[in-house]
VOLUMTOR-599359 format. One record per residue (C-alpha): residue number from 1; x, y, z. Coordinates in nm, 4 decimals, padded with zeros to 6 digits. Example, Ala and Ser with C-alpha at 12.3 -4.5 7.8 and 13.67 -1.06 7.14 Angstrom:
<pts>
+-----+----------+----------+----------+
:   k :       px :       py :       pz :
+-----+----------+----------+----------+
:   1 :  01.2300 : -00.4500 :  00.7800 :
:   2 :  01.3670 : -00.1060 :  00.7140 :
+-----+----------+----------+----------+
</pts>
This chain:
<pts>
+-----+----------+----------+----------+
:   k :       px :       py :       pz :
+-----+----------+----------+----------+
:   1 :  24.5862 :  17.7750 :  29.9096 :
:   2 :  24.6362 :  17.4842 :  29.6896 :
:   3 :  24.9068 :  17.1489 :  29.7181 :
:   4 :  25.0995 :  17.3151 :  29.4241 :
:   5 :  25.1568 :  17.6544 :  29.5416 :
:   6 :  25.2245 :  17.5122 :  29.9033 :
:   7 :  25.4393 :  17.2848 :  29.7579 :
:   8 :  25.6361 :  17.5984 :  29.5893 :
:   9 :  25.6172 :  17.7824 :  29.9199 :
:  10 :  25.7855 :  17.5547 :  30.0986 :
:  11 :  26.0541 :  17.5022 :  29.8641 :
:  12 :  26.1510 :  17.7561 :  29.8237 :
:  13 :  26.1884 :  17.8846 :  30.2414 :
:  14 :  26.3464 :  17.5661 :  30.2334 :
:  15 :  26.6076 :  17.7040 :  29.9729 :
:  16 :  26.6023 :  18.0087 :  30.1867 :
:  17 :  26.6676 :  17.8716 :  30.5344 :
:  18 :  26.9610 :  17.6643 :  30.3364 :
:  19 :  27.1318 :  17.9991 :  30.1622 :
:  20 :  27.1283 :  18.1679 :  30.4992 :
:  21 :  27.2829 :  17.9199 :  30.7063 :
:  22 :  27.5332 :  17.7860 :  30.4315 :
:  23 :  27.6037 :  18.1099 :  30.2463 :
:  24 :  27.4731 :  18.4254 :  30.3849 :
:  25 :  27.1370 :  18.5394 :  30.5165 :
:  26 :  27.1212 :  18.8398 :  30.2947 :
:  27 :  27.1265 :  18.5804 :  30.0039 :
:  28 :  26.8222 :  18.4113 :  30.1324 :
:  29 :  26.6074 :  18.7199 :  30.1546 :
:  30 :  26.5213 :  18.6935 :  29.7898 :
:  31 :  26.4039 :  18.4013 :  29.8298 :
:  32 :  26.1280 :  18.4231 :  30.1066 :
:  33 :  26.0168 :  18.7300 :  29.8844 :
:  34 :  25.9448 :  18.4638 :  29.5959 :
:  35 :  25.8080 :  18.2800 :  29.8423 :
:  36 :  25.5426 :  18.5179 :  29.9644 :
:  37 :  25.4568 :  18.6708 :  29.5723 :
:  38 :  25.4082 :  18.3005 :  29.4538 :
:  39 :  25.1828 :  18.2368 :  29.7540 :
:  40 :  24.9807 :  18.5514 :  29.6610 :
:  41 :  24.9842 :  18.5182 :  29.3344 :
:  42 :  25.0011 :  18.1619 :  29.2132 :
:  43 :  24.5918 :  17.9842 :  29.2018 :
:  44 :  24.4479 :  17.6803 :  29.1077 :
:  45 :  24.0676 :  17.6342 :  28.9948 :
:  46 :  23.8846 :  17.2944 :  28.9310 :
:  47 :  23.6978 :  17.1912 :  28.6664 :
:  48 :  23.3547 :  17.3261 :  28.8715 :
:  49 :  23.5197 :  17.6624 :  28.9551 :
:  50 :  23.5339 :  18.0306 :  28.7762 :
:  51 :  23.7633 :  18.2874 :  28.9669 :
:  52 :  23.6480 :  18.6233 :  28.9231 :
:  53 :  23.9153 :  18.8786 :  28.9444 :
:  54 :  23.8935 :  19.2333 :  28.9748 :
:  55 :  24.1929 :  19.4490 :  28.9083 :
:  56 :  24.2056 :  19.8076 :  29.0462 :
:  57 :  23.8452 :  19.7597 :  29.1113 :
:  58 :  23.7523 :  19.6745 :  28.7212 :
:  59 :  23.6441 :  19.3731 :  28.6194 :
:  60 :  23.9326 :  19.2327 :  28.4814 :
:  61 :  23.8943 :  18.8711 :  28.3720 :
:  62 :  23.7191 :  18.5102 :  28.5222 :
:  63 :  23.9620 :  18.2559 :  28.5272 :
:  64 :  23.9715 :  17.8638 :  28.5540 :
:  65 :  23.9595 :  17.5812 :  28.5438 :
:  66 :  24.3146 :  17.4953 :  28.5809 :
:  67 :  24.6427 :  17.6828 :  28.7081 :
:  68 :  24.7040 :  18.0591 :  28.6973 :
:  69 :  24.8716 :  18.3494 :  28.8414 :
:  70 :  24.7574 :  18.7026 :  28.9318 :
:  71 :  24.9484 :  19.0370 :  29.0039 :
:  72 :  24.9018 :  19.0440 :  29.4281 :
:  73 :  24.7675 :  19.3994 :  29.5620 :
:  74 :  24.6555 :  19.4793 :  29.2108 :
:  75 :  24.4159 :  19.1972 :  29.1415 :
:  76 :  24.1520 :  19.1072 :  29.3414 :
:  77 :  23.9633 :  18.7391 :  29.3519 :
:  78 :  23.6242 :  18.8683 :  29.3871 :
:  79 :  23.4202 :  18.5705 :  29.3547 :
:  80 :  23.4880 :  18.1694 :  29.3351 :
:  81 :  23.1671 :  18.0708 :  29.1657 :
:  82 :  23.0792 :  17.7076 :  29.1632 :
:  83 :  22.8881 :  17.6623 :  28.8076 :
:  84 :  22.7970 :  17.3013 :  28.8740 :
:  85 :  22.4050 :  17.2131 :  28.8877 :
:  86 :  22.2398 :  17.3127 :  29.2732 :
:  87 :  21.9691 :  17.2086 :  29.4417 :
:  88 :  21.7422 :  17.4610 :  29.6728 :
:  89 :  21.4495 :  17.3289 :  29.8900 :
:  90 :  21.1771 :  17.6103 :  29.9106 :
:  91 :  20.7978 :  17.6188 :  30.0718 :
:  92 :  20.4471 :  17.7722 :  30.1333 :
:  93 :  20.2942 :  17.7720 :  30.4505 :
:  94 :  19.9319 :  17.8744 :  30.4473 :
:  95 :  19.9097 :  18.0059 :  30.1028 :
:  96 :  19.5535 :  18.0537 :  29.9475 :
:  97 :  19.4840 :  17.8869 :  29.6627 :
:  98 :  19.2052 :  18.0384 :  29.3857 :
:  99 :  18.9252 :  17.8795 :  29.5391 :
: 100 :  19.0740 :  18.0206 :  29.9350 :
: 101 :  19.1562 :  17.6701 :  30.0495 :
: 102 :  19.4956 :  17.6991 :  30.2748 :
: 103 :  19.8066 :  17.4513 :  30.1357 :
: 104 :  20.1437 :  17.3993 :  30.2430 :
: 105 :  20.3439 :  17.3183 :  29.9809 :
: 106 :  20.7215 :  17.1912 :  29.9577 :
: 107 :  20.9163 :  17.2347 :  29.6376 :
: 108 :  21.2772 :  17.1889 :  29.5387 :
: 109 :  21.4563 :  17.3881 :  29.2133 :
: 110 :  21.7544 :  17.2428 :  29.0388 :
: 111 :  21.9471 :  17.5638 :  28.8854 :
: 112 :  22.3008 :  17.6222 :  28.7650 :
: 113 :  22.5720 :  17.9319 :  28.6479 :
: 114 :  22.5612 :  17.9581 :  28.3151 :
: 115 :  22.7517 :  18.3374 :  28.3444 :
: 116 :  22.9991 :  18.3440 :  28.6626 :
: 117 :  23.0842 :  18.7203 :  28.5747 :
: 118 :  22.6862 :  18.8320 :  28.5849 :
: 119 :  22.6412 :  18.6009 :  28.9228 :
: 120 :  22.9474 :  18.7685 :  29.1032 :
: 121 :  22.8604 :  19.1170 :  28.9742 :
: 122 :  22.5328 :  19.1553 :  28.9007 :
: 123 :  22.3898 :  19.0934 :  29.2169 :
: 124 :  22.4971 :  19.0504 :  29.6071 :
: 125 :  22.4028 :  18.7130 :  29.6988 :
: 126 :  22.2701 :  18.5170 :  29.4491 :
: 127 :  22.1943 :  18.2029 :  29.6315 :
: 128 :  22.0065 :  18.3971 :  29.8639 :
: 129 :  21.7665 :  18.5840 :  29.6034 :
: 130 :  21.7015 :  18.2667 :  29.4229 :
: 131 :  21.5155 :  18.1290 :  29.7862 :
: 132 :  21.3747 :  18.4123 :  29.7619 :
: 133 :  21.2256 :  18.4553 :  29.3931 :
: 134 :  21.1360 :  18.0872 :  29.4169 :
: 135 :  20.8749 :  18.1197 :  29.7229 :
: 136 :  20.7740 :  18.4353 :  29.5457 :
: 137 :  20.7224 :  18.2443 :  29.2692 :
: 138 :  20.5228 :  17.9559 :  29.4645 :
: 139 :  20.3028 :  18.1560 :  29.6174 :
: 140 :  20.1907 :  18.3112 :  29.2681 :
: 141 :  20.1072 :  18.0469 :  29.1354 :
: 142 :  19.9100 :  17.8687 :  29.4100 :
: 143 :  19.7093 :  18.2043 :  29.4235 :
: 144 :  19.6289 :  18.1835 :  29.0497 :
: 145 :  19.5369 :  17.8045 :  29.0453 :
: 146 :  19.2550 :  17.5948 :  29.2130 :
: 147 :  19.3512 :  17.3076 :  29.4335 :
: 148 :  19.1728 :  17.0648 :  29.2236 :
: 149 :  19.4572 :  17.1488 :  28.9121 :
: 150 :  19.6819 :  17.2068 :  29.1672 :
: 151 :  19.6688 :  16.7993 :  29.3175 :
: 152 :  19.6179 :  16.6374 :  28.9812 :
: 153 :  19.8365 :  16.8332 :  28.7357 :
: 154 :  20.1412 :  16.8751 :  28.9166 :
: 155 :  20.3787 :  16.8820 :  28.6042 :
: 156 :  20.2226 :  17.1781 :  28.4470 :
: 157 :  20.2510 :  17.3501 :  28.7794 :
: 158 :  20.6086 :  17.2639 :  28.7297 :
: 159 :  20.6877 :  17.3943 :  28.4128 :
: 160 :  20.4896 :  17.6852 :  28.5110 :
: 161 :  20.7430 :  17.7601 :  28.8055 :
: 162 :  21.0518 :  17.6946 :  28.5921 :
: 163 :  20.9639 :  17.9493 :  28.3561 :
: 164 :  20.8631 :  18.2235 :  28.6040 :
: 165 :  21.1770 :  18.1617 :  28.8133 :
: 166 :  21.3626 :  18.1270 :  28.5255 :
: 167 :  21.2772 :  18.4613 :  28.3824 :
: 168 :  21.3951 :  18.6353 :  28.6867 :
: 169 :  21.7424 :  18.4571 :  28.7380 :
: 170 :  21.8854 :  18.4910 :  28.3660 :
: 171 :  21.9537 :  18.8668 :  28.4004 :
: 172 :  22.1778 :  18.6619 :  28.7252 :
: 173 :  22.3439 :  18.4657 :  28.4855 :
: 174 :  22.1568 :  18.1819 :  28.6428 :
: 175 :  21.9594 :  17.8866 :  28.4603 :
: 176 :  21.6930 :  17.6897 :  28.6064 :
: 177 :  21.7130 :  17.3145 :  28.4914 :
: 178 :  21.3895 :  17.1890 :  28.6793 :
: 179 :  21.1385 :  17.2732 :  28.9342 :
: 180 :  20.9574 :  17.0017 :  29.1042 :
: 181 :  20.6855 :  16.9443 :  29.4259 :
: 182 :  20.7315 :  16.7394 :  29.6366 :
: 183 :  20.4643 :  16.7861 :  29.8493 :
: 184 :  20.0818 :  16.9441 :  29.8984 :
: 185 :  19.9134 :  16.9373 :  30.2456 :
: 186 :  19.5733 :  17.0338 :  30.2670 :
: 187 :  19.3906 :  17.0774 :  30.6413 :
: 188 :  19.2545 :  16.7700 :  30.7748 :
: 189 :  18.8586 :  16.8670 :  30.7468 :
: 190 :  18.9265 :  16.9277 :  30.3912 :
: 191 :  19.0758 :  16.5859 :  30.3257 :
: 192 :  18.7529 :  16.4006 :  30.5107 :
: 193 :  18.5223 :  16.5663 :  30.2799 :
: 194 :  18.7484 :  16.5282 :  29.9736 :
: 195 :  18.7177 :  16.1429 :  30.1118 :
: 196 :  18.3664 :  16.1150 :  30.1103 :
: 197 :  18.3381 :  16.3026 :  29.8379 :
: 198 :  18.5240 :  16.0313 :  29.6095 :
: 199 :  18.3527 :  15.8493 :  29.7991 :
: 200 :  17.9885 :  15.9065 :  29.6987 :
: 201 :  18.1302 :  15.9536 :  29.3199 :
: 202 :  18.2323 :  15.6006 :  29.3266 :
: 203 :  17.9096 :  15.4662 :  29.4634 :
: 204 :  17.7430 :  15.7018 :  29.2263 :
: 205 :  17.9483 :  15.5085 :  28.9200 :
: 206 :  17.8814 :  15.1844 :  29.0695 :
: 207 :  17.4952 :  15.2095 :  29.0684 :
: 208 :  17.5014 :  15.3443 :  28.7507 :
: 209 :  17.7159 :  15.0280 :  28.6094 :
: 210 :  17.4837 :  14.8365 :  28.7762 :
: 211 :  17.1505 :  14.9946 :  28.6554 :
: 212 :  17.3387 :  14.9027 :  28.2771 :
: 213 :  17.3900 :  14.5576 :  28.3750 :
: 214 :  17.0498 :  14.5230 :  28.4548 :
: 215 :  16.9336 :  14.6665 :  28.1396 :
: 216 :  17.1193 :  14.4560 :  27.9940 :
: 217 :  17.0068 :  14.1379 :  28.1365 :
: 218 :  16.6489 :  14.2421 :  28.0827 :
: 219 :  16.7137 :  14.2525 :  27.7110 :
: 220 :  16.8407 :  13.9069 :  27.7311 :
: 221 :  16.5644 :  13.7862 :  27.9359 :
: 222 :  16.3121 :  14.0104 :  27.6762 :
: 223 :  16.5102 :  13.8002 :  27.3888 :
: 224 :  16.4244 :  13.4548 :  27.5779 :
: 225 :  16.0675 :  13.5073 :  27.6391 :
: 226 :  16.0476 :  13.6125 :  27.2572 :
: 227 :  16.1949 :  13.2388 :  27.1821 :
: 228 :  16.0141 :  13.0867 :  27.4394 :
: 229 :  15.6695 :  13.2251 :  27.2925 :
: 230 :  15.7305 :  13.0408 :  26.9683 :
: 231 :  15.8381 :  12.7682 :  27.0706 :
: 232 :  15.6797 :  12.6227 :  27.3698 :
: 233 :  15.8320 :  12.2882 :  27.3744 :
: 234 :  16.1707 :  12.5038 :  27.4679 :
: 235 :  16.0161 :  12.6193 :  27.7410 :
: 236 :  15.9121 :  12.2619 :  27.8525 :
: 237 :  16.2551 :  12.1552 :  27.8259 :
: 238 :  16.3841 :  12.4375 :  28.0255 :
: 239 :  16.1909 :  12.3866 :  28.3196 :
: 240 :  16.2319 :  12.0002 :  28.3013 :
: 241 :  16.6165 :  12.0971 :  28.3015 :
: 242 :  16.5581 :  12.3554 :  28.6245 :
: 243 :  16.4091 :  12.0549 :  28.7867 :
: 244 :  16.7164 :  11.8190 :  28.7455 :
: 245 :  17.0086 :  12.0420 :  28.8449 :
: 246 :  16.7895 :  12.1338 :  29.1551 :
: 247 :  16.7185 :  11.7572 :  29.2535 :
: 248 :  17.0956 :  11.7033 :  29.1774 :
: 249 :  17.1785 :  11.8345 :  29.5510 :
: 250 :  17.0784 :  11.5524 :  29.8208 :
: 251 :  16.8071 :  11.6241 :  30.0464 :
: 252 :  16.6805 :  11.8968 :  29.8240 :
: 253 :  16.3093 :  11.9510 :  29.8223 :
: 254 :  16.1245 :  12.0897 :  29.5401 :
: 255 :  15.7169 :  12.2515 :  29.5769 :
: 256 :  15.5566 :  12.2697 :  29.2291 :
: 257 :  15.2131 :  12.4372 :  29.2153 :
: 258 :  14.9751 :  12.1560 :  29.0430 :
: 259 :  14.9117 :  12.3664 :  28.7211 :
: 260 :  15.2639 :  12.3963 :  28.6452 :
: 261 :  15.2916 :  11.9709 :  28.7100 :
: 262 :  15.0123 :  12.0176 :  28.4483 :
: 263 :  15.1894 :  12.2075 :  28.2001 :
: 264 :  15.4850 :  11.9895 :  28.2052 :
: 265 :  15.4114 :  11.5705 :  28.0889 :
: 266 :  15.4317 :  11.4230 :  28.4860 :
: 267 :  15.5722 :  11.0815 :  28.4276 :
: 268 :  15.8439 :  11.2705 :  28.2216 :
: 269 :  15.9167 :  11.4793 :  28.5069 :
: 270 :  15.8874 :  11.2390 :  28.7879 :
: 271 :  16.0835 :  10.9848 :  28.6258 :
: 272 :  16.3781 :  11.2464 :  28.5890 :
: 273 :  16.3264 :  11.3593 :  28.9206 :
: 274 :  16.3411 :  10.9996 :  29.0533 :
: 275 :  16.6865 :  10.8832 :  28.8376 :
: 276 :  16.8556 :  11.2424 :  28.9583 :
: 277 :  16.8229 :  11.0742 :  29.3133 :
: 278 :  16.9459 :  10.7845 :  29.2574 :
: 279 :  17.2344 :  10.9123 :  29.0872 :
: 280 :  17.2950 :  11.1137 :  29.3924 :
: 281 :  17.2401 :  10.8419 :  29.6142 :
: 282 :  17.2777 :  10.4854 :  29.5250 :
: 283 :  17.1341 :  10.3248 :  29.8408 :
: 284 :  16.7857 :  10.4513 :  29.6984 :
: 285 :  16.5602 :  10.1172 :  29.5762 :
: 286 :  16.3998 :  10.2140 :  29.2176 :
: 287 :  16.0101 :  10.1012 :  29.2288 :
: 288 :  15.9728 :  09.7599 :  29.0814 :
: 289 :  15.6602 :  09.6354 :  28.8897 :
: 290 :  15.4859 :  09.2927 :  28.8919 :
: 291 :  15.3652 :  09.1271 :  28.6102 :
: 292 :  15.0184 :  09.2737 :  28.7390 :
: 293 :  15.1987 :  09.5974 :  28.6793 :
: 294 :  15.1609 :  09.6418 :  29.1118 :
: 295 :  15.4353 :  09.8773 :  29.2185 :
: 296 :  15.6608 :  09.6603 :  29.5249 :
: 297 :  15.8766 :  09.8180 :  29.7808 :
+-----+----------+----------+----------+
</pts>
């Protein structure tokens, strides 16, 4: 019973119980009878609500939102059907997928009434048979995919649920906005081999990255030896510049075969080599010559 028609009720026993002990009780008889038809007949429905009234046991209109009255013992409220959007959490447990790998999967449906007469009439409990069509609906489809769509392409799984469960509730006068899942569990052996299966595809695009670098390098280097071959004095200076930044580090020491000394011009060399250590280290003496040219400590 709503505020108003309490409000009403009240009144008017209130009017009552004043006529019969001011006036005369038979006087306030009428009034607790318009007290008990505007109980049973007076309703209110909000905004989210559609009454469904039966009279005689025909379908005789849906009412709301708002205030309105029915004839009591003739009309019947049915149904109070709540056509705002609802939310119903569904599952699988150990459903086969294509492929006859076991998943439990969670899922949640957002539907709504879109026809409050077809939802009261056309069927017993409609909340009820949407649980109902929805795991239906989920198992279907995890039969007909394989778990490797079913993990990665989780929105056309989705759409493919809203439009099967959807099919099945408009004849309810139900609409499904959305279907979405939450959740896919998958046994715990099949996850460690999934695991190392990733696994050894990574490793397997990491060498083969690598074996590209490498190809790549030895074009370079192929490209070098091509400038290096016509022009040897390139070469010279290359190897007289691997010498320096080596002798750059202190206490660095450096084996050259003899016939690659040869190659090179040896003062050149040594003389670099000599000024890198010094740079390095100034407490280092340079050699000194005599007029004699005699080399002094």
């Amino acid at each position: 019973m709503n505020l108003i028609t309490v409000f009403l009720v009240v009144l008017l026993f209130c009017i009552g119980l004043a006529v019969g002990q001011w006036a005369n009780l038979y006087l306030a008889l009428p009034f607790f009878a318009v007290a008990l038809i505007v109980a049973a007949s007076l309703k209110v429905a909000n905004v989210w609500q559609k009454f469904v009234i039966l009279r005689l046991g025909k379908l005789q209109s849906v009412k709301g939102p708002g205030l309105f009255a029915i004839i009591p013992i003739l009309d019947n409220v049915v149904a109070v059907v709540d056509v705002r959007i609802q939310t119903t959490a569904f599952n699988a447990e150990q459903a086969l997928t294509r492929d006859t790998v076991p998943v439990n999967v969670d899922a949640i449906i957002f539907w709504h009434v879109h026809d409050a007469e077809k939802a009261a009439l056309a069927i017993t409990n409609y909340r009820e048979a949407i649980d109902r069509v929805a795991q239906t609906s989920l198992r279907e489809m995890i039969g007909s995919s394989m778990l490797a769509s079913l993990l990665s392409d989780r929105k056309d799984a989705d759409m493919q649920l809203k439009d099967e469960i959807g099919k099945k509730t408009a004849p309810w006068g139900i609409s499904v906005s959305s279907v979405e899942i939450r959740d896919v569990a998958i046994p715990v052996a099949l996850q460690d081999a999934m695991s190392r299966q990733a696994q050894a595809e990574r490793e397997k695009q990491a060498r083969v990255i690598l074996g590209s670098a490498e190809a790549a390098i030895a074009g370079k280097f192929v490209e070098a030896a091509d400038i290096y071959a016509g022009h040897p004095a390139a070469l010279q200076l290359r190897a007289m510049n691997i010498i320096y930044e080596t002798t750059k580090e202190r206490g660095a020491t450096i084996l050259i075969p003899s016939a690659m000394v040869d190659s090179l011009n040896p003062s050149t060399t040594l003389a670099l080599a000599f000024g890198s250590k010094a740079v390095a280290d100034p407490s280092v003496e340079r050699p000194q010559r005599t007029e004699a040219g005699a080399q002094l400590d």
